[in-house]
N, C-alpha and C positions, 0 to 999 in steps of 0.2 A: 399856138398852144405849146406848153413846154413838155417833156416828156412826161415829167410827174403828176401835169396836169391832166394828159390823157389816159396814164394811165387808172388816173382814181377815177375820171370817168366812167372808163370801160366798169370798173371794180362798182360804184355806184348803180350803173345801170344794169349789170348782173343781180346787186343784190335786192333792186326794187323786184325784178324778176320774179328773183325767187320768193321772196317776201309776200306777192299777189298768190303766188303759185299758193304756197301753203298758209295762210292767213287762213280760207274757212277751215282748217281739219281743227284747230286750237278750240272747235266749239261742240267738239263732240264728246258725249254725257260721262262724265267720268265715276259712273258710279255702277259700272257695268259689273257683270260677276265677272272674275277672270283669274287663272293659274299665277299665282304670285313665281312660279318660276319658269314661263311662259315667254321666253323675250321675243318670240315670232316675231316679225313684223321689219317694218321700216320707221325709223326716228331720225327726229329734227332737233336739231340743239334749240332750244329757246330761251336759254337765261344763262349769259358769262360771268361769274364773278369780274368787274373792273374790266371787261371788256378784252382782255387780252388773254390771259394764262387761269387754268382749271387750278392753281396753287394759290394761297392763301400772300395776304400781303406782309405779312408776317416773314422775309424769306429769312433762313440763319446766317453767318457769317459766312463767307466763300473761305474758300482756304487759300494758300498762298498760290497751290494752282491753279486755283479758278478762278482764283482775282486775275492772273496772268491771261488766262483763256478768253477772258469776258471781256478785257480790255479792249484786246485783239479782236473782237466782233462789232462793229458796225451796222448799228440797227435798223430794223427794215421797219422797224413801230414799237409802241411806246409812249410815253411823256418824259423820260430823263431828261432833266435840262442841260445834265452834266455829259449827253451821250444822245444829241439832237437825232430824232429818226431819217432818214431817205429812203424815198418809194423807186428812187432811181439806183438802176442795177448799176451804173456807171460809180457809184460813191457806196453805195452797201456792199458789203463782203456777203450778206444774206447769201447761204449756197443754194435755196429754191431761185435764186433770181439766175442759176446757170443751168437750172432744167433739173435739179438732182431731187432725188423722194424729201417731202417735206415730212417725213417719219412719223414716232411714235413717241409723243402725244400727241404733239405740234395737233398733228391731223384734225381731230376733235373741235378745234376750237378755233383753229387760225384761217384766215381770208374768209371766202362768199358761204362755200357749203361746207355745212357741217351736218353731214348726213350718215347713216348707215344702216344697211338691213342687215336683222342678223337669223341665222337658219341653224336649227337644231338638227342635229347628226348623232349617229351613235358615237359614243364614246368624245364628242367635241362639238363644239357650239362654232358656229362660221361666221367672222362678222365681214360682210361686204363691207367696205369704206366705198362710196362715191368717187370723192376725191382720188381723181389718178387711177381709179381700177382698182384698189387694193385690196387685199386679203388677208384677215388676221384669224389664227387658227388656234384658239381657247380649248387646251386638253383637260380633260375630263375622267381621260381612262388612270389614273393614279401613278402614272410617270412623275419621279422626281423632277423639280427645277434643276436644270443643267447649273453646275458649278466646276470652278476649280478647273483641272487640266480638260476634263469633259466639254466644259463650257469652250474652253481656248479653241479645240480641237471642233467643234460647230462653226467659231468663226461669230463674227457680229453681221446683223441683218437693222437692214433701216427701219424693220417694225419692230424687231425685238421677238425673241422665243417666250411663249405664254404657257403659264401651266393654272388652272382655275380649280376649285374645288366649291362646292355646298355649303356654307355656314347655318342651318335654317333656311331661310328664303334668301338668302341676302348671297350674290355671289362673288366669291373670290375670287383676283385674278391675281397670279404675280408674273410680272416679265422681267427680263434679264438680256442680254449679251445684245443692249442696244446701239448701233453705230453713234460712235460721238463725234463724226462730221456733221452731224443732223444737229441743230438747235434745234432748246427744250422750247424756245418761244424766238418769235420776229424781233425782242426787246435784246435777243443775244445771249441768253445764260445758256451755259454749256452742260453737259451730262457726257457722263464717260462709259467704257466699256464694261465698268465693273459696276454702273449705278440700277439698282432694284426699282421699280413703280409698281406700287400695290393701288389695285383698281377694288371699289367696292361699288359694286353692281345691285337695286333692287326695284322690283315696280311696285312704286308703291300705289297704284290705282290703274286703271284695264290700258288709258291711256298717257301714263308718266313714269320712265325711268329715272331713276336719280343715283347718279354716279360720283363717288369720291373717291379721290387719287391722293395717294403720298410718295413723294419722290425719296430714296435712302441713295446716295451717293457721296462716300465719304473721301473720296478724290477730291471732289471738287466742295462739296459744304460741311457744314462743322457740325451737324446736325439735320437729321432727316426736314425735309419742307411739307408740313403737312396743309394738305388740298381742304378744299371748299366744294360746294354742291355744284355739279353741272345738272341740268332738267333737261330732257330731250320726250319730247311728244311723240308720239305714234299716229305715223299717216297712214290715213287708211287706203289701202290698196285700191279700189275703185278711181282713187286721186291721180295716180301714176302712168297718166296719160300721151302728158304732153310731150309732142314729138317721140312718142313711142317711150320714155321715160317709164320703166317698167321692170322692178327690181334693181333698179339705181344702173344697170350697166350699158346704157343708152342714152342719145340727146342729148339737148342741149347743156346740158350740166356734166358733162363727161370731167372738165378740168384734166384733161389730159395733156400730162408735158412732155412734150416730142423736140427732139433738135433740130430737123428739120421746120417745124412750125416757130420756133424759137428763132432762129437764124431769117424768117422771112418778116416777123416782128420786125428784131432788129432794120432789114431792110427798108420797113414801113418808118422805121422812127418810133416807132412805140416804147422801144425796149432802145 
């Protein structure tokens, strides 16, 4: 079996996994009363626009540095026929296939889980990511968006600095100062240090969030990319069993990327 071949395997039989795992929560009565600005919980991505990216197919022109950028990326997925995919780390540039954070958005939407609990705090909203351990930290307390020399002087983070606000029910997120080593997706489009993503957050029933994202990044496109609906389900806590799986930071589902596990991959042939 060749390596590509094992690896969609493994990728295959994870997602049946997961798929059993949460299949019965999708039947639980959606007409509950519940706090429209209430995110408690743990949620499951359930519906990708085209399967790959939370952005619209609609993309606007690249600029002249992005066309350069995007050239230079080597897809890890996809259908460009002009820009064929490889799942094998030997021929993709893809930087998750060398162990490094698959960022922010990627996160949401790319490979097996696309999970996240999120916990209300004072003054910030906490969203656990599954994926990798991660931790995104939505302020709340009326801090400006870092900009300008302020911004520089923070430095870029592979998830990006978030500031959120209340529109009504509907919640605001904008982030900023995201590392542009991270692709914005496995197909390769790039995002730079200076590009915005505006998250629009709402539940619109006890168990469905629905989230829409627009990327502003004028480095690299001629025109903001404006997103489509992602849906993510709410699992109910009683579900979050298996193998101690329990607030997402446990079991089998960790997707934890370690060098040393990486490097015995390798060893195996896998990778």
């Amino acid at each position: 079996m060749s390596i590509s071949e094992q690896r969609g395997t493994r990728s295959r039989c994870l997602a049946a996994v997961v798929t059993l795992l949460l299949l019965p929560s999708f039947s639980v009565a959606q007409d509950a009363e519940f706090d429209p600005r209430d995110f408690s919980g743990i949620w499951v991505l359930v519906f990708v626009p085209d399967g790959q990216a939370p952005f619209g197919p609609d993309r606007p022109a690249l600029t002249t540095a992005g066309e350069e950028r995007y050239l230079q990326n080597i897809p890890s997925g996809g259908n460009d026929p002009n820009r064929p995919p490889s799942d094998d780390p030997t021929e993709s540039n893809d930087p998750t296939y060398a162990c490094n954070p698959i960022g922010f958005p990627r996160t949401f939407y790319d490979e097996v889980i696309r999970t996240f609990e999120i916990v209300h705090v004072e003054d910030r909203i906490l969203q656990l990511l599954q994926r990798r351990r991660t931790l995104r930290e939505l302020w709340l307390d009326g801090r400006d968006l870092p900009q300008g020399e302020n911004l520089d002087n923070i430095g870029p983070s592979w998830y990006g600095h978030s500031v959120a606000e209340w529109q009504g029910d509907e919640l605001v997120i904008n982030t900023v100062g995201m590392d542009d080593r991270a692709w914005l997706d496995s197909v390769g489009h790039p995002k730079s240090f200076a590009a915005r993503i505006e998250e629009r957050i709402q539940r619109v029933d006890a168990d469905t969030l629905e989230v829409r994202m627009t990327l502003n990044d004028p480095v690299n496109y001629t025109a903001p990319w404006e997103g489509r609906v992602l849906r993510f389900s709410r699992e109910p806590r009683e579900r979050m069993t298996y193998f101690g799986w329990y607030g997402l930071y446990s079991g089998v589902t960790d997707l934890m990327c370690a060098p040393l596990n990486f490097i015995e991959l390798r060893r195996e042939g896998a990778y």
